[in-house]
N, C-alpha and C positions, 0 to 999 in steps of 0.2 A: 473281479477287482473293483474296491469302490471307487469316487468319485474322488477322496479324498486321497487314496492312493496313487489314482491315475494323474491327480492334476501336480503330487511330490515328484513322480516321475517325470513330467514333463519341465518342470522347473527345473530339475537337475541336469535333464539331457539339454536344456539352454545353455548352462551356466558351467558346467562340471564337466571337464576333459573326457571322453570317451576310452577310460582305462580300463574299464573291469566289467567284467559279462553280469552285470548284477543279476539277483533275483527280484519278482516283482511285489516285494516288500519292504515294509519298513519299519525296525524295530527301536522301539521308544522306552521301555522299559526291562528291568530284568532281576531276580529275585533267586540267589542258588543258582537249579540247573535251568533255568524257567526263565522265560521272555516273553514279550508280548509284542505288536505290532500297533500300527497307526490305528487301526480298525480294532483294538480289543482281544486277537486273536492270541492264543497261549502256546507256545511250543518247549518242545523239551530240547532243552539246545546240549545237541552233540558236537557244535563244532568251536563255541567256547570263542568265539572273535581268531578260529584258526589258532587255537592251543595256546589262547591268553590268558582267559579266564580260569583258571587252573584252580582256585578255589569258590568256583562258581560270580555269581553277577551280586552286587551290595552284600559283601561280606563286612559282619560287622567291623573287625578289627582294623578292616584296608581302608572301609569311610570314614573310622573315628581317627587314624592317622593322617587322612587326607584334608579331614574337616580342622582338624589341630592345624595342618601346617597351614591351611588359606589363612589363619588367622593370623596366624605370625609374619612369615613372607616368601613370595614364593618362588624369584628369583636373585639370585646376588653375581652370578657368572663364576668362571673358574680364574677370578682374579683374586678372589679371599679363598681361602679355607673354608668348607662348607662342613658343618658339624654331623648333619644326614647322611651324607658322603662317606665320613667318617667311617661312620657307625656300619654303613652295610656294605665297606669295603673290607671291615672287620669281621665282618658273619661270616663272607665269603673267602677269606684266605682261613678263619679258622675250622671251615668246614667243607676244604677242596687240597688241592697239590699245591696251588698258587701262592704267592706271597705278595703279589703287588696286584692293583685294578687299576683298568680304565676305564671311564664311564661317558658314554652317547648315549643317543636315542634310538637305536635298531637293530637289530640283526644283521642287515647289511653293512652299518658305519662299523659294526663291532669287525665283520669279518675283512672289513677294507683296510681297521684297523692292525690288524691281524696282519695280513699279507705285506704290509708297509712295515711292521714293528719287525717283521722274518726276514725281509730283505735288510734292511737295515743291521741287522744280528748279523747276518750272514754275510756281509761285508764286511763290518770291522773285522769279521775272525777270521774271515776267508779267503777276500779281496771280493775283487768287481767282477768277477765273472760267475758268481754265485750268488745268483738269482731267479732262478724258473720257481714256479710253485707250481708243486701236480697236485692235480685234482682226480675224482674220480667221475667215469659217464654215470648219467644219470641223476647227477649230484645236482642241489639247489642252492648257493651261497648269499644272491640277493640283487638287486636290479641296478646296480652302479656299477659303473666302466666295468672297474674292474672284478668287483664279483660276480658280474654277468657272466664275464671271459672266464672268469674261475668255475663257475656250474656249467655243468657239463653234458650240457641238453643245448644242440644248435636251435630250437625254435625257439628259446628266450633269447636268443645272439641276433639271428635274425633284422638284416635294417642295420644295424649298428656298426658296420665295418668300417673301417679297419678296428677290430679289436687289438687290445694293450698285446704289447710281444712279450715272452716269458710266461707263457702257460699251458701244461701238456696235461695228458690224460691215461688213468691209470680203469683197469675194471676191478668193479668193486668184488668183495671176495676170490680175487683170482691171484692168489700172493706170487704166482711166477710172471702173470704180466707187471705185477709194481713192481720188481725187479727188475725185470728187464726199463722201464722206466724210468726210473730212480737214476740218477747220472749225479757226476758232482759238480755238475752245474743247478741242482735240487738242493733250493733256501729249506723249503718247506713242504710238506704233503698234510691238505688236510683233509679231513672225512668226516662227514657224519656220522654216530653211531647207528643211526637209523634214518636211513633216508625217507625225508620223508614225504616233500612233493614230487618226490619221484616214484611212489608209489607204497609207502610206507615198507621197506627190505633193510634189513638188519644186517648190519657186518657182522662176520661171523669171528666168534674168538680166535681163530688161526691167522684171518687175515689183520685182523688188529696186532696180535703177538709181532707179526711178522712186520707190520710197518713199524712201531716202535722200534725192534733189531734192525731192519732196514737203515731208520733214520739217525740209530744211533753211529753205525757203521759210514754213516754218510756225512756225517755233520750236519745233515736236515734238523729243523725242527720240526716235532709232532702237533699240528692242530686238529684238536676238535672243535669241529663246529657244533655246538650244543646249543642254538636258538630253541630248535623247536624240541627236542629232547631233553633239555634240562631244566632246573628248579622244580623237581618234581614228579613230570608230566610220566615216567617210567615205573613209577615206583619205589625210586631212588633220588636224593638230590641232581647228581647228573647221572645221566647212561652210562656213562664209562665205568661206573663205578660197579657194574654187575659183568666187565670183562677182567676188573683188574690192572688194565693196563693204562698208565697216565700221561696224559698228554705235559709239550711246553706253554701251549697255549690253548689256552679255551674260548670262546668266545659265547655270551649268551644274551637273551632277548626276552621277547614273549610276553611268560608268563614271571617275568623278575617284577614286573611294578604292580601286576594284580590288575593290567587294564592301561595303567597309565603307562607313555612310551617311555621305553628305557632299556639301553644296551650296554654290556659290559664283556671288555678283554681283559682275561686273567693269565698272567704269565709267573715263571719261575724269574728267582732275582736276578738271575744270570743272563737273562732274556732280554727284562724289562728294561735291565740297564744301557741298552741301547738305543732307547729314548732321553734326548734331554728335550727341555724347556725349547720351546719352540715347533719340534718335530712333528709332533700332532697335537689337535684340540678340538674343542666342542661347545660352542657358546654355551648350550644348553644342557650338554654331558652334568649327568650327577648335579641335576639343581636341586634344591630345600624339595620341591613337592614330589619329583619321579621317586629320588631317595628313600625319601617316609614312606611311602608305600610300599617299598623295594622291603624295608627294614621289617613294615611290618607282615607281607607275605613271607618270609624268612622265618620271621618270629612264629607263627600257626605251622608252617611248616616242619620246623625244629623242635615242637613239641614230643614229649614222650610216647611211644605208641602211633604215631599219624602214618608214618610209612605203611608199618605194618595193613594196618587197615585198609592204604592206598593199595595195597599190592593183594590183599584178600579180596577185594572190594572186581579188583583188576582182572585177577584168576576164573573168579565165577562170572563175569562179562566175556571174556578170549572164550569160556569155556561152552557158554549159551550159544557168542556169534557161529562159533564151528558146528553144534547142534544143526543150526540152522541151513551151516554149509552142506551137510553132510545129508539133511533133509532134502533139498531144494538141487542135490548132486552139481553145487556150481564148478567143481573142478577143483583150483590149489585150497594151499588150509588155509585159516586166517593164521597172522603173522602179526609180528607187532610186542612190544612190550608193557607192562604197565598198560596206561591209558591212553597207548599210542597205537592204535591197531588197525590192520588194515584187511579189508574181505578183499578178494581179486576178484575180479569178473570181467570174464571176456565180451558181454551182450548187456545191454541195457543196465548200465550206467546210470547217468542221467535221468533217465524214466525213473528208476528206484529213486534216487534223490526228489526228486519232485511229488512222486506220489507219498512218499514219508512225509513229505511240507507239509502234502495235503493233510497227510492226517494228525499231524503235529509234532511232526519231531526234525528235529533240523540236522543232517548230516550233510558231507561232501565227498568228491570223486576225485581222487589225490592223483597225477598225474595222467588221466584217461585209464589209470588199469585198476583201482579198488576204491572201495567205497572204505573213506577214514571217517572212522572214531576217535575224536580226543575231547570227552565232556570234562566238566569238571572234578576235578581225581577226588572231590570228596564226594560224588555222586552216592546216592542210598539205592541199596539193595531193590527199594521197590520204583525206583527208577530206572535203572537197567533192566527190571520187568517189564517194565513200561512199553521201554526203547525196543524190547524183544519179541513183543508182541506185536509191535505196529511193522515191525520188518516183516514177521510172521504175516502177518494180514499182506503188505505189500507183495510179498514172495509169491505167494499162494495166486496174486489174482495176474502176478506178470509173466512168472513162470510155468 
């Protein structure tokens, strides 16, 4: 580590809350799949700002929209009508189930939005005693009160007690325990289509069939949480959309601004209408600058032909990583959809992550059980070579 690195580190560890287990880098630049550090150093980045960069780092179309709106202006609040707002609340009801949005800044605000817009539904129609929202173990919804209570892993709860009342827990693909679950005290049930800090595991189409019939039976409504599975990252605009089965609410994040922060809850009209004026807000939700970006990752994305590619692109990757699996005899298969894929391994974790650093490629250890890939879904065929080879080198000298 240089000098220059060691003395960023130290400045931060003054100044900068003790949150996150960093690594001991620092990246300053980034171009496609490619980044660089304080030091010069180039890496192939697999982890994409954790599945933001979905069309890689300074994409032309997402800076020329960004660079347009600094010039004009780049906040007004949600006290006017915002014209951006508009426009990519429009992409998104004409290219999903939804008819109305709401627009934050994250994952979590979306999903907090979520559980408050379900209870809310679920009282005017039901009355007051209709409001648990089940979740499933294992699940990750976002680090506020209540999304915290909603994922479903006690070490993010941890410290925080008394957590919010009204939230139970279902297991993921096991449709007779969400039954037995499911009560008509159940506003809402949501799920990831792929879990993904829990170790990137895929709901499986029985247990998706069966929560929609569940919740339709119940007066629940159906959320997907699609932060880190949607706009793309699967192969498809959202993940749900390779089950079939559609939610009432969706909630997304990520990779919607191309980098810049921005979150959004998509409901049905029937839904939505239980928000008025007042109910929820977001100083910053859908301003001029998150917007334009939103609009134009939307636009490159909704392109003729781009999925496809996403999902060829995605096929020969899943297909490479299991080679490898099957090489190196790690145990389960790789899993994962699209550009959401996860290796398991029960041994050396971490060690892999860091000796890939070393040699230049950037991935992560998604819940302590698999090493995730989510590079940028327009990644080139000789970059995924890249990425294949330097596992291969890793593998070979760990295992």
């Amino acid at each position: 580590m240089s000098t220059e690195t060691e003395k960023l580190i130290q400045e931060g560890q003054a100044v900068v809350m003790n949150t996150y287990g960093r690594l001991p880098m620092a990246l300053v630049k980034g171009e496609g799949s490619w980044v660089w550090d304080v030091e010069g150093n180039k890496y192939l980045d697999f982890v994409s700002g954790i599945a933001v960069n979905s069309l890689g780092h300074k994409h032309p179309e997402v800076v020329k929209a960004i660079q347009k709106q600094t010039e004009e202006i780049l906040h007004t609040s949600n006290l006017y009508w915002i014209p951006n707002q508009i426009h990519l609340a429009k992409l998104l009801v004409e290219n999903s189930f939804a008819d109305k949005v709401f627009f934050c800044n994250s994952g979590a605000e979306a999903n907090e939005g979520a559980i408050k817009l379900a209870r809310k539904y679920a009282k005017a129609h039901y009355g007051n005693e209709k409001y648990e929202i089940l979740s499933l173990k294992n699940s990750f919804h976002g680090r506020t009160l209540a999304t915290l209570t909603a994922t479903g892993q006690t070490k993010y709860q941890a410290g925080y007690e008394p957590l919010p009342e009204g939230f139970a827990y279902a297991e993921l693909n096991n449709p007779d325990d969400l039954r037995q679950k499911i009560t008509d005290k159940t506003a809402a049930v949501i799920i990831e289509p792929i879990q993904g800090e829990g170790g990137i595991i895929p709901a499986e189409l029985d247990f998706l069939q069966t929560a929609r019939k569940l919740c339709d039976e119940k007066g629940a409504l159906l959320i997907f949480d699609e932060v880190q599975t949607g706009v793309g990252r699967t192969g498809k605009l959202f993940a749900h959309e390779w089950s079939g089965v559609k939610p009432d609410i969706m909630t997304l994040a990520k990779a919607l601004g191309g980098g810049v922060p921005i979150g959004a809850m998509l409901a049905k009209d029937e839904v939505a209408a239980a928000f008025k004026p007042g109910d929820h807000a977001s100083t910053f939700g859908g301003n001029p600058l998150a917007t334009a970006a939103g609009c134009a990752v939307l636009k490159v994305m909704l392109e003729e032909g781009f999925f496809e590619d996403v999902q060829e692109h995605a096929a020969y990757f899943k297909a490479e990583l299991q080679k490898l699996a099957d090489k190196y005899q790690t145990g389960e298969p790789v899993r994962g959809i699209g550009f959401l894929l996860g290796w398991p391994l029960a041994k050396l974790g971490p060690e892999t992550v860091n000796a890939c650093r070393e040699k230049g490629l950037l991935i992560n250890f998604a819940g302590g059980k698999a090493l995730r890939f989510v590079p940028p879904i327009n990644v080139s065929y000789e970059e995924i070579d890249r990425a294949v080879k330097i596992l291969d080198d890793v593998f070979s000298s760990l295992w």
